[in-house]
N, C-alpha and C positions, 0 to 999 in steps of 0.2 A: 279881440273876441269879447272883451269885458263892455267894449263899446257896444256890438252888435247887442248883447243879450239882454243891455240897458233899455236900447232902443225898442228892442222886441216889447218888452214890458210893459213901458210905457206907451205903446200902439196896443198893446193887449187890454191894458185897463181902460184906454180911452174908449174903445169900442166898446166894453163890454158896460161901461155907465152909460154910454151914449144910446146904446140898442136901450136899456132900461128905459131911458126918459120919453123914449117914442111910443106911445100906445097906439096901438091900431086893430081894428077887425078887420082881416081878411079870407079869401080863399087858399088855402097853401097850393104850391107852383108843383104839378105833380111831375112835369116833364118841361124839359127846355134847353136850349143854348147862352151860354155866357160869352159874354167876350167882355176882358178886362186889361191892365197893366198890371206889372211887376214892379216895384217900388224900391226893389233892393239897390238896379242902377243907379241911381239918386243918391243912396246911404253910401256906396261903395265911393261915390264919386264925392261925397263929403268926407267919408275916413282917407281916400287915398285920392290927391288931383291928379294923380297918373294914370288913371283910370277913366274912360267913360262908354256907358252900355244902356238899352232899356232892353226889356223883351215885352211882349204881349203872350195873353194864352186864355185859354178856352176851356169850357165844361160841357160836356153832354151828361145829364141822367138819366140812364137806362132806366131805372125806377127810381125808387122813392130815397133808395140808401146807395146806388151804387153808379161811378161816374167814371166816365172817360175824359182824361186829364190832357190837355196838349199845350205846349210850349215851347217858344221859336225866340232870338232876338241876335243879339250883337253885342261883342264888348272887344271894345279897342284900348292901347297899353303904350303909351311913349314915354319915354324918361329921359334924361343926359347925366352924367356921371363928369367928374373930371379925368377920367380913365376910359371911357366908353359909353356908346349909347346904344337905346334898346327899343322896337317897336314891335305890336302884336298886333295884327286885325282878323279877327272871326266872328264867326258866327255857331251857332248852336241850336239845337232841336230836340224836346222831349217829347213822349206821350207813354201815360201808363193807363194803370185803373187806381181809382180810389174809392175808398168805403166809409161811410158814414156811421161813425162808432156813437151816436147819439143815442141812446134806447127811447127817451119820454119824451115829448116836445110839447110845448103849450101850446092853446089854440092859438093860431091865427100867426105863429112864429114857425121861420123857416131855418133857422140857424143848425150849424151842423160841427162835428167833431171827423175831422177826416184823414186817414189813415191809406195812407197811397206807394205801390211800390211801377218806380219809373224805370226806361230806359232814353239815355241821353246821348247824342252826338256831337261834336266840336269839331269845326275845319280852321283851321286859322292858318295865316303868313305871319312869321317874324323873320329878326335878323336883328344890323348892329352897323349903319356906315360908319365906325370908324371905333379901333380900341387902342391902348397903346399898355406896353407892358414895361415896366421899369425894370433893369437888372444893374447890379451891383458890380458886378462883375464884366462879363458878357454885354455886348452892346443892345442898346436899349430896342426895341420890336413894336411896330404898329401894323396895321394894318385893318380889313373890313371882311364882315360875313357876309355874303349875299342874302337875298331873301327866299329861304324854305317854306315848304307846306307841310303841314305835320296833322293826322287827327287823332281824335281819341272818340271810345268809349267807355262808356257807365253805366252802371245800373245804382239806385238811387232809392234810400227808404225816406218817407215822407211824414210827417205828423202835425197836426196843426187846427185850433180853430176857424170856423166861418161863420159869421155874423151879419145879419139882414138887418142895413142901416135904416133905408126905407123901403116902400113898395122895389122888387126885384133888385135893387143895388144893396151890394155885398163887402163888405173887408174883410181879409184873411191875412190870419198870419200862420207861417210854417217853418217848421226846421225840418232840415236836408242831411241825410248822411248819404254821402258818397262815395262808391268804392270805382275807380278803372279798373276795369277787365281788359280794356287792350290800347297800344298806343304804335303809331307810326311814325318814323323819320325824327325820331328825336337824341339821334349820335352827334349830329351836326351841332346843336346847342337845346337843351332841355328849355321848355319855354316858362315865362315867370307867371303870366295866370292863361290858364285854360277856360273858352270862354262858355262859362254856364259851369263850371266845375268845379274853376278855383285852382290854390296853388301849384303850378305844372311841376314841382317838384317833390309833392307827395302824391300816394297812391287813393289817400284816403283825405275824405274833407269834408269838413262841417259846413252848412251854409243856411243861410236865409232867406225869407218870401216877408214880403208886407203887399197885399194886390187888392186892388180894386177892380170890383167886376158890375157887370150890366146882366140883367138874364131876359134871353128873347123866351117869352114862354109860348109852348105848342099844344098845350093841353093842359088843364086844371082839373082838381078835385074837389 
């Protein structure tokens, strides 16, 4: 965690000196579509090599403050133990609304303060070919879980800046709280990350955005 919020900071102040040193006159983007990447799979797969994922995701602005958030990727999870091993492959899918908590804006800057609540979905396969169980007693036991399907939902508060690097391209960074509202199939073996959610073993979870976006605009002011 101590890692993550490092990381955050340090992507926060970089953008935020970097937008400074760019000066430009422009028209601000009154309307348009983004399409960007999520950056967090990158981070996750530097803190944990058991892990790897990217997702991509998209903005529409209804107006000038308020957006339709969407978000789709994958994150896959293998390990080996000397006792067992472990695999996970899924996928995942948000879309909310988010609001733009910026009140003043300079001329010619598009940057924004954005305040978003999501709903998320997660399909994933795991299992385990092979565990062994040591007894002291009792004769020692191995054996292998099949591979299950299990999904979940969430709903999801969002918070975070966005900054306009140059003409339409964007950085953002976000923090994620996440609560499951529902889960399935998970008697057989609770899974170790949920993908787009995070730890399968709690209900609730903190999480990260670092993304870079492109904006196709359809209309200016």
């Amino acid at each position: 965690m101590l890692r993550y919020i490092s990381i955050s900071l340090l992507l926060l102040i970089s953008v935020a000196s970097w937008s400074q040193t760019i000066v430009k006159e422009q028209s601000s983007v009154n309307q348009g579509i983004t399409v960007g990447v999520n950056l967090a799979g990158l981070v996750n797969r530097i803190i944990d090599n058991d892990r790897t994922g990217i997702s991509f995701l998209s903005r529409v602005n209804l107006n000038s403050n308020l957006f339709v958030a969407a978000e789709a990727g994958y994150e896959n999870v293998s390990f080996e133990k000397s006792a067992y091993n472990y695999f996970s492959n899924g996928t995942f899918f948000k879309i909310g609304l988010e609001k733009d908590m910026l009140p003043d804006k300079e001329k010619g800057t598009n940057d924004n303060i954005l305040i978003g609540l999501h709903y998320g979905f997660a399909l994933q396969e795991q299992g385990s070919d092979y565990f062994f169980v040591e007894n002291g007693y009792w004769d020692d036991y191995s054996g292998r879980l099949g591979t299950n399907t299990l999904n979940t939902h969430w709903l999801e508060l969002s918070a975070g800046p966005r900054a306009e690097l140059f003409k339409n391209v964007y950085m953002s960074w976000g923090m994620h709280f996440r609560v499951a509202v529902a889960t399935s199939n998970t008697s057989i073996m609770e899974p170790y990350i949920i993908p787009g959610f995070g730890s399968g073993d709690k209900r609730v979870n903190l999480g990260f955005s670092y993304s870079i976006e492109y904006m196709i605009p359809w209309n200016r002011k």
